[in-house]
C-alpha positions as CSV (number, residue, x, y, z in Angstrom):
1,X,-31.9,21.3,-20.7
2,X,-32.4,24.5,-18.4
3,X,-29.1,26.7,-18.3
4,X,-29.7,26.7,-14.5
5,X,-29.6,23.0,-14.7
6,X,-26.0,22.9,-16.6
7,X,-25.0,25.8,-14.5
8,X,-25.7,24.1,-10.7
9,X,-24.3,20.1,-12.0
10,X,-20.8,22.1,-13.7
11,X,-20.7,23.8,-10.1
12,X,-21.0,20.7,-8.2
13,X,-18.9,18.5,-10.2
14,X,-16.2,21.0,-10.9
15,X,-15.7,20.2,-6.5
16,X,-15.6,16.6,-6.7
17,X,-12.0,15.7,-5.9
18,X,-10.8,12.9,-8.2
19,X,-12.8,13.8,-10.9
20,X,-11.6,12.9,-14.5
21,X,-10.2,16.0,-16.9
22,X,-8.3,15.5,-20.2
23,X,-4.7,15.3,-19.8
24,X,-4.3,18.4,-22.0
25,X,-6.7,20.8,-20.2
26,X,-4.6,19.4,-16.6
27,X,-1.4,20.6,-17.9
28,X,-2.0,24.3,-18.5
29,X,0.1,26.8,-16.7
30,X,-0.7,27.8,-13.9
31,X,-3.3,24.6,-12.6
32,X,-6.8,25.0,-13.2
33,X,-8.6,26.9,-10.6
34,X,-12.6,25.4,-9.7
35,X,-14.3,28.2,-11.8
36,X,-12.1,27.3,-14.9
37,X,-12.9,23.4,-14.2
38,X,-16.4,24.6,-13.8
39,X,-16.3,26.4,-17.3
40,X,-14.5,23.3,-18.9
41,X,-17.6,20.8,-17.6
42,X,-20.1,23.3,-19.1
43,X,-18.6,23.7,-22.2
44,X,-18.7,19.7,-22.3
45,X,-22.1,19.6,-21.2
46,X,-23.3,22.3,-23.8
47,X,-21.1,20.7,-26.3
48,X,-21.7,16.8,-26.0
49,X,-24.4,15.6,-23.6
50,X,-23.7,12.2,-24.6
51,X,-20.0,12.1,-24.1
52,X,-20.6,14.3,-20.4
53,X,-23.1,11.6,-20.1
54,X,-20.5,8.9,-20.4
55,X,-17.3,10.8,-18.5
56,X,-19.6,11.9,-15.3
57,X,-22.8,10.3,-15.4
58,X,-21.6,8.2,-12.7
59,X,-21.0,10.8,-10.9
60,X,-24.8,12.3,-11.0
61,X,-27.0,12.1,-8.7
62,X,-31.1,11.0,-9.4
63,X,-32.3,14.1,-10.0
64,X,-29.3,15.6,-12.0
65,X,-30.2,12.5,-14.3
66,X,-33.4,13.8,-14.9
67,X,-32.2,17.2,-15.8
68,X,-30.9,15.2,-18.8
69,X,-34.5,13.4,-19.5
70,X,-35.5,16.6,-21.9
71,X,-32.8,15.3,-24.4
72,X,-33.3,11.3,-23.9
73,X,-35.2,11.8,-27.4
74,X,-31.7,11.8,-28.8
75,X,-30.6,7.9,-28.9
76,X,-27.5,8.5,-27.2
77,X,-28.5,10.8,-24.3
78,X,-31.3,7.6,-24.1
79,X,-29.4,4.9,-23.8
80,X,-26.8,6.3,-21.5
81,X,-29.8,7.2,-19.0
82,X,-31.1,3.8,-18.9
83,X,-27.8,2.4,-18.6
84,X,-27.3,4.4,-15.3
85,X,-30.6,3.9,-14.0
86,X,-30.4,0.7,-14.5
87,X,-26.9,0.9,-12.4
88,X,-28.2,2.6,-9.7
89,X,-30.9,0.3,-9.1
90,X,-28.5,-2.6,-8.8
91,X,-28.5,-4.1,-12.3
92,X,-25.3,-6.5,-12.8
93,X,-22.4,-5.3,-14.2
94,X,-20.8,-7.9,-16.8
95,X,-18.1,-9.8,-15.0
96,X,-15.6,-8.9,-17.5
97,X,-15.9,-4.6,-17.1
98,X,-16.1,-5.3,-12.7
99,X,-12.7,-6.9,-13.7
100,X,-11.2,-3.8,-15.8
101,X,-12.4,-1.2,-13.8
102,X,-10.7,-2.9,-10.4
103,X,-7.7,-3.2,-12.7
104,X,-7.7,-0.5,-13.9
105,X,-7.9,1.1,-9.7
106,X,-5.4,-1.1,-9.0
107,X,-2.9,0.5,-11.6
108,X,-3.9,3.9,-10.3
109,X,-3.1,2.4,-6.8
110,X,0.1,0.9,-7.5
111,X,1.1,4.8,-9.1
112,X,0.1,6.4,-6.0
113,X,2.6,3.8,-4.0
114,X,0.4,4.0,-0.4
115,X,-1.8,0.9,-0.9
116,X,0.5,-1.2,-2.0
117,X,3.8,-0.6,0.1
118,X,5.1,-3.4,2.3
119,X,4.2,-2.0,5.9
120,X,0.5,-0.6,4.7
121,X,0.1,-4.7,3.1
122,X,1.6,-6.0,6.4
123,X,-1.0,-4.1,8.4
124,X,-3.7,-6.0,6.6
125,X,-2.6,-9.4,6.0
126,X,-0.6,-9.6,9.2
127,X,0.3,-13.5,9.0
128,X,0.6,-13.3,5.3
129,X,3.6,-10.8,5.4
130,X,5.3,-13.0,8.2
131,X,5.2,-16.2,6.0
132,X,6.9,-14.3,3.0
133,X,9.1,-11.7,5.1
134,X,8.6,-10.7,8.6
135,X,9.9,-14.7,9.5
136,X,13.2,-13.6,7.9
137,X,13.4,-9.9,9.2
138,X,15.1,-8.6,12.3
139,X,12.2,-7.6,14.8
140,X,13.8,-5.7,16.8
141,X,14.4,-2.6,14.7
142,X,10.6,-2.3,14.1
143,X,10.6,-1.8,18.1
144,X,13.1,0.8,18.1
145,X,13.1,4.5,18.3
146,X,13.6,6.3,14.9
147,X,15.9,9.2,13.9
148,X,13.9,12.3,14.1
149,X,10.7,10.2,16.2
150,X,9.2,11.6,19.0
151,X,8.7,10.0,22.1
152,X,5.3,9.9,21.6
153,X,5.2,8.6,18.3
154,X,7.7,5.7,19.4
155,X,5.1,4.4,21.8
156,X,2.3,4.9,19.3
157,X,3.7,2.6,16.6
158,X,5.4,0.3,19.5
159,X,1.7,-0.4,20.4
160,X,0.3,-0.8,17.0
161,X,3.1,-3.4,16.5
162,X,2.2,-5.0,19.8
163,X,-1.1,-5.6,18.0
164,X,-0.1,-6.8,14.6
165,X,2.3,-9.3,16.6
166,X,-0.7,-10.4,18.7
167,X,-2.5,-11.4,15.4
168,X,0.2,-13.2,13.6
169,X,0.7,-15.4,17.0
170,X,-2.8,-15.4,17.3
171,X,-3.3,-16.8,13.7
172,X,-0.1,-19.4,14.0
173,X,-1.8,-21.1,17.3
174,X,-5.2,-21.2,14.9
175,X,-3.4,-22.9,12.2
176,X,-1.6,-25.2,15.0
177,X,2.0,-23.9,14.3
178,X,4.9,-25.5,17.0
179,X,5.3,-22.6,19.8
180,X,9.2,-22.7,19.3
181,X,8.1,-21.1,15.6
182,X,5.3,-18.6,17.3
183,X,6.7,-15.3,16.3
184,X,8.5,-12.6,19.3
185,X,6.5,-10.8,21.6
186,X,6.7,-7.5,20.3
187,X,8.1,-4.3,21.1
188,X,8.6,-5.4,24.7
189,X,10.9,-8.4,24.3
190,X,12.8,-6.4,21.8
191,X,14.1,-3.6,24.0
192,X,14.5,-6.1,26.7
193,X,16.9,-7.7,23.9
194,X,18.3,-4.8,23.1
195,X,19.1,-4.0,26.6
196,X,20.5,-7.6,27.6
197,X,23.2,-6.9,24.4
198,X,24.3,-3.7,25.5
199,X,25.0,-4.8,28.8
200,X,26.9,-7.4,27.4
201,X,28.9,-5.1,25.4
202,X,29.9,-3.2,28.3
203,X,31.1,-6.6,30.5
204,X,32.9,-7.3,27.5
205,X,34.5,-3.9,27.2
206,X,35.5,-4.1,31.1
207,X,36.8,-7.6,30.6
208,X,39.1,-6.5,27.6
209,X,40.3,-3.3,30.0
210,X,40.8,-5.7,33.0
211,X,42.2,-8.1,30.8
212,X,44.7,-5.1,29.3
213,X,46.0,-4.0,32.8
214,X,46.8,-7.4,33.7
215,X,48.8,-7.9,30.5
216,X,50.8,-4.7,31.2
217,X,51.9,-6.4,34.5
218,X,54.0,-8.8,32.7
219,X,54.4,-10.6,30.0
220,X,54.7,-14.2,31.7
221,X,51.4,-13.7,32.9
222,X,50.1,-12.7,29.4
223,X,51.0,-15.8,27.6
224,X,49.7,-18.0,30.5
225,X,46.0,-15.7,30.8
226,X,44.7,-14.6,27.3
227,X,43.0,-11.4,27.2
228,X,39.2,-11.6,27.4
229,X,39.1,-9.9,24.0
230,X,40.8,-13.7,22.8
231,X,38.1,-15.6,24.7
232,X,35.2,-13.7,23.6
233,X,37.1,-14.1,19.6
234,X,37.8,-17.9,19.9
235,X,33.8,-17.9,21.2
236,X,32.6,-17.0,17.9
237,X,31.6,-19.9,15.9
238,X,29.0,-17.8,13.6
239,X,26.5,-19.5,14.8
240,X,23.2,-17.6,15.8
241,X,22.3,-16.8,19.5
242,X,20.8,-19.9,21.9
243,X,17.1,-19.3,21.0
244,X,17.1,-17.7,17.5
245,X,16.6,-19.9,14.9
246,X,15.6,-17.1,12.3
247,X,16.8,-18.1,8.8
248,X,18.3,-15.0,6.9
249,X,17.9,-14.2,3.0
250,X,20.1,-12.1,0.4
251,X,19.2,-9.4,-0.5
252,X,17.7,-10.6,-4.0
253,X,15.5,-13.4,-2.5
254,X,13.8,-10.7,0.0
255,X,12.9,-8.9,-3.3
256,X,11.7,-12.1,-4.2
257,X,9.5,-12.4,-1.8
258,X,8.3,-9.1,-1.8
259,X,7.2,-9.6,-5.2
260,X,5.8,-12.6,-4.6
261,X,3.9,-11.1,-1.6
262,X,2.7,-8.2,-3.6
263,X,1.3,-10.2,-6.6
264,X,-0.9,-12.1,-4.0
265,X,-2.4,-9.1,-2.3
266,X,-3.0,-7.3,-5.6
267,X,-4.9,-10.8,-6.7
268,X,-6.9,-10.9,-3.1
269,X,-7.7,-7.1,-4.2
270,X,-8.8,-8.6,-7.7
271,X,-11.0,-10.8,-6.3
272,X,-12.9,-8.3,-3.7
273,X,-11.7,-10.1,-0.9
274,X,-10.7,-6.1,0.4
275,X,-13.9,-5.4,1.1
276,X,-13.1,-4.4,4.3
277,X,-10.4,-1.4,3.4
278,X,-12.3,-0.6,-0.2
279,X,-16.1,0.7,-1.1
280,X,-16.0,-1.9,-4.2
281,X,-19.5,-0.7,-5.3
282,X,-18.2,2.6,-5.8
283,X,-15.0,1.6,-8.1
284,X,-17.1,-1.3,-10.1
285,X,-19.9,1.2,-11.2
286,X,-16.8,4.2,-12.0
287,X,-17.2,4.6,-15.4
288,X,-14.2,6.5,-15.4
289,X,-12.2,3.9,-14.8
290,X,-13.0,2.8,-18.3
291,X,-11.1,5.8,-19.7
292,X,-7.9,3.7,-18.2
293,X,-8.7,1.1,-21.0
294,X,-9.4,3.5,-23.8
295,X,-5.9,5.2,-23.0
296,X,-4.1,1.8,-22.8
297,X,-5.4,0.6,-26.0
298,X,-4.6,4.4,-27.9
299,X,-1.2,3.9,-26.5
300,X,-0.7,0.3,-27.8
301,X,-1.8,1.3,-31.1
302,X,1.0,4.1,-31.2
303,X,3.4,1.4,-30.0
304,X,2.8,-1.0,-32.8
305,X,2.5,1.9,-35.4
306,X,6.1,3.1,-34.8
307,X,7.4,-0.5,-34.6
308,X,6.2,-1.3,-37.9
309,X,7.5,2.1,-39.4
């Protein structure tokens, strides 16, 4: 292969971000800078065609490939360039490596903790999330304004939540769920809420000084009138509010569900029903997802040497 070749696929490969590096050459101090990640790809690709083949061929573009075509008289270098060819023109992949590579995605995507937190889930699979959690969660406080929030951003989320609210209600009529179940109306109905028991808290608060003075007149009149503090005591039955009938969970069965919840949207993933938040084409043909495999398998090798020792 021409040295200009090497030289101009090391320089544009050493600026793909993502791209795969051995462990050991990531953890020199300081980081590795783009020339040094440049030098390490054409020391590989000087090196080992075949096993640069097999790390970034993927990565390659049709005429980069055909840089590679002076050495396909080595059996290697051959088969890996009609194994990417044949890729690229839309060959099937065997079922069972489309299944390891999105596994092995998913792992990197449960690591990175974005994907696969409960609001970023909740955002896809609106209705979902309210059958395992949002039924037993108290709406207003996703309506509310945050510590440290601008105003701005308040409104902002208040009206992506007036959306995600829209679909789940949207989704219960479709399934023909009882209106008294449908869930709240968002934001909206939640600061009126909100309002409605802070007035109440200060009537109550008047009452109980009202109630105070009138006990300071006298104590015949006192034992005759309770106090409106009483009343509003002997009022509470622990019963929930004319209207709600949400059910609340401890604190171990809401991890429950959340488990529960995850598992299934990690199997919809699994199954390429995310087509519409993931490029699957690009993560079944990543051959560097196979290294995921490779390093499991190392690992439990190690594992079972040491536990027969």
């Amino acid at each position: 292969m021409e040295p200009a070749a090497k030289d101009r696929i090391a320089a544009r490969l050493s600026a793909v971000d993502g791209l795969y590096y051995p462990t050991s050459f990531l953890r020199i101090d300081p980081p590795p800078s783009p020339s040094d990640r440049k030098a390490a790809l054409l020391a590989l690709l000087s090196r080992d065609a075949p096993l640069f083949l097999e790390r970034y061929g993927g990565a390659l573009a049709p005429d980069e490939l055909a840089a590679f075509d002076t050495l396909a008289a080595d059996y290697e270098v051959g088969w890996h360039l009609r194994r990417l060819r044949a890729a690229s023109a839309g060959a099937p992949l065997p079922p069972a490596r489309v299944r390891n590579r999105r596994r092995a995605y998913l792992d990197r995507l449960v690591r990175e903790g974005e994907y696969f937190s409960e609001e970023a889930m909740r955002e896809r699979e609106p209705y979902l999330h309210h059958e395992y959690l949002g039924r037993f969660q108290d709406p207003i406080g996703r309506a509310m304004a945050r510590p440290g929030e601008r105003w701005s951003e308040t409104l902002m989320r208040r009206a992506e939540e007036a959306v995600i609210v829209e679909k789940i209600r949207g989704e219960q009529i479709r399934r023909g769920v009882d209106p008294s179940e449908w869930v709240g109306g968002g934001a909206e109905e939640a600061m009126e809420e909100q309002e409605e028991e802070e007035e109440e808290e200060e009537e109550e608060e008047e009452s109980e000084e009202d109630a105070m003075e009138e006990k300071g007149r006298g104590t015949e009149n006192s034992t005759e009138n309770p106090s409106a503090s009483e009343v509003v005591d002997s009022s509470k039955t622990g019963e929930s509010p004319a209207g709600t009938s949400r059910q609340t969970l401890s604190a171990e069965e809401m991890e429950d569900q959340l488990e529960q919840f995850t598992s299934l949207m990690q199997q919809k993933f699994l199954s390429g029903e995310d087509s519409e938040h993931m490029d699957y084409s690009r993560i079944d043909n990543d051959e560097m997802l196979d290294d995921h495999w490779s390093k499991e398998a190392n690992y439990d090798a190690e594992e079972k040497y040491f536990e027969e020792d």
